[in-house]
N, C-alpha and C positions, 0 to 999 in steps of 0.2 A: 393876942389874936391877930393883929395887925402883922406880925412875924407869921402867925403860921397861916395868914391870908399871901402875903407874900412867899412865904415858903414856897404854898400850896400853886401860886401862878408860876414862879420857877419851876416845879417839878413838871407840870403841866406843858411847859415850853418846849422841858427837855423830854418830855416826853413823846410833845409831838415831833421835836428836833430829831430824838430817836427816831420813831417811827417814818417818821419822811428817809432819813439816810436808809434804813431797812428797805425802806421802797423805792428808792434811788438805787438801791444795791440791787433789788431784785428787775428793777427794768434794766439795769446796764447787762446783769446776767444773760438777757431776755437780747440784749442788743450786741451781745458781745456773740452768741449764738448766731443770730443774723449775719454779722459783718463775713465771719469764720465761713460761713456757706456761701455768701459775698464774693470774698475771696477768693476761697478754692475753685469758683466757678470763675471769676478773675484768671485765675493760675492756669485754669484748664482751658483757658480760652486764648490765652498768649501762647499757653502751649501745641493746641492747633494751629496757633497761628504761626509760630517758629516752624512745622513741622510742613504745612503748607508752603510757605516761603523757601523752606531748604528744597524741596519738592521742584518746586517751579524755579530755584536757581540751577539746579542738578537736569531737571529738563533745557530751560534757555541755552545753558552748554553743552548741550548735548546737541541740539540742535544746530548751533551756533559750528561746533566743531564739524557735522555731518555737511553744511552746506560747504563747508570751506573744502572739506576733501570734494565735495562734489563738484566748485567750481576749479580747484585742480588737474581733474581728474575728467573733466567735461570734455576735452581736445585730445582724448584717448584716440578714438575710437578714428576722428581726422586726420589727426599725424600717421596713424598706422595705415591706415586706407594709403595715405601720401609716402609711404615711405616707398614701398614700390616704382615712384614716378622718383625719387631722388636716387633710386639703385639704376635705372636706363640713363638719367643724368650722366653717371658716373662712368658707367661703359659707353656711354656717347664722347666722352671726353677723353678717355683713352684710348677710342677710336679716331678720334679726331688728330692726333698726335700720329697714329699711323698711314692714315692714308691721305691719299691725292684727291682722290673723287670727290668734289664740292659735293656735286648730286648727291650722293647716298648719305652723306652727312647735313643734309637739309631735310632729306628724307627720314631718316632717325631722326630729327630735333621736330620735326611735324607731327610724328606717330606720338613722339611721347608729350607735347602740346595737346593733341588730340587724347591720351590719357588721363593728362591732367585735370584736360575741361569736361570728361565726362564723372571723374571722381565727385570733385565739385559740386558738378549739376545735382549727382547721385545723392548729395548730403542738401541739397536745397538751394545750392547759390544758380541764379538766371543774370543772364547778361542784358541789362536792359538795351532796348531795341534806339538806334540812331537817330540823332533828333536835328542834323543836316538839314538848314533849311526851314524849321518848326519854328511857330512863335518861340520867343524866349517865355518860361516862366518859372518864376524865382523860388515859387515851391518843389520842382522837382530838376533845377538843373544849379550849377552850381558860375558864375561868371566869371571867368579869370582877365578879361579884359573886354576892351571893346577894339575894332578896327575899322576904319572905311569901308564901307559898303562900296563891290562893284558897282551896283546897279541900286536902282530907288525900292524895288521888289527886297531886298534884304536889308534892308534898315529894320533896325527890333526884330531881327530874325537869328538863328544862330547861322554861323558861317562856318564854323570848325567845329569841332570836339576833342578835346585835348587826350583826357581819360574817358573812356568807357563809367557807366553808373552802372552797378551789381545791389540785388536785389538780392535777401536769404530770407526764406518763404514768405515771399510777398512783403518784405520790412523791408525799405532802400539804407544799405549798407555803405554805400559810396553813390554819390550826385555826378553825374555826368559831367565834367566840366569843359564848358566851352568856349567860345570865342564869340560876339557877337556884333552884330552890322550895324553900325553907325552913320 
């Protein structure tokens, strides 16, 4: 009996050894179901996500190419306005080759001056106004030197102005630069 006491707890073992792996088999089933919808929803989540990213690299390029023609293509509209004042150049200079009269040939290079600076104006550039005589200030003037001052009145003052300062709408595009009283 001792045998079949013993038998009797081996089978019992394997019995429940069995029954455990049966029940190990059935929760892995149970978790192998899970993973799988896991996953697929893993799968379909990289896949918006590739689909997204291709998306917004096909835009950034696109954008990316439309500014670039844009800052190209920005000085259209300038140059053409300007071609006209380089087409009077050109007949001023082969006028220039045929005649004597100073006058009339200062007169043609005035009118098409006077063309020029109203194209200009016409796209937004302003001539900033002369600053002869004004304190210096180093915000909005630009110093190229200093000189003696005639008089004690023009010490830290400007004395000259080298370049003109141009303003395109209301942004200073070039600093007046001057000369100033020492």
């Amino acid at each position: 009996m001792a045998k079949n006491k013993k038998e009797e707890i081996e089978e019992e073992v394997l019995d429940n050894e069995g029954t455990a792996s049966e029940n190990d088999n059935s929760e892995e089933n149970v978790e192998d179901s899970k993973p799988k919808t896991v996953e697929d929803e893993l799968a379909d989540m990289k896949d918006k996500y590739l689909r997204l990213y291709s998306e917004f690299e096909n835009f950034r390029r696109r954008t990316a190419k439309e500014r670039l023609d844009l800052i190209q293509t920005s000085t259209e509209g300038l140059m053409a306005s300007l071609l006209p004042v380089l087409d009077d150049y050109d007949r001023a200079s082969v006028q220039i080759d045929k005649t004597e009269d100073v006058k009339s040939v200062k007169e043609g290079f005035d009118l098409i001056q006077t063309k020029f600076k109203q194209i200009l104006s016409s796209k937004g550039l302003k001539e900033m106004e002369s600053s002869v005589g004004k304190e210096f200030d180093a915000e909005t003037h630009e110093a190229i030197t200093q000189a003696p001052a005639p008089s004690d009145d023009l010490k830290g003052k400007i004395m000259d102005e080298i370049e003109k300062g141009y303003q395109l709408h209301d942004k200073v595009i070039r600093f007046p630069k001057v000369v100033i009283g020492q």
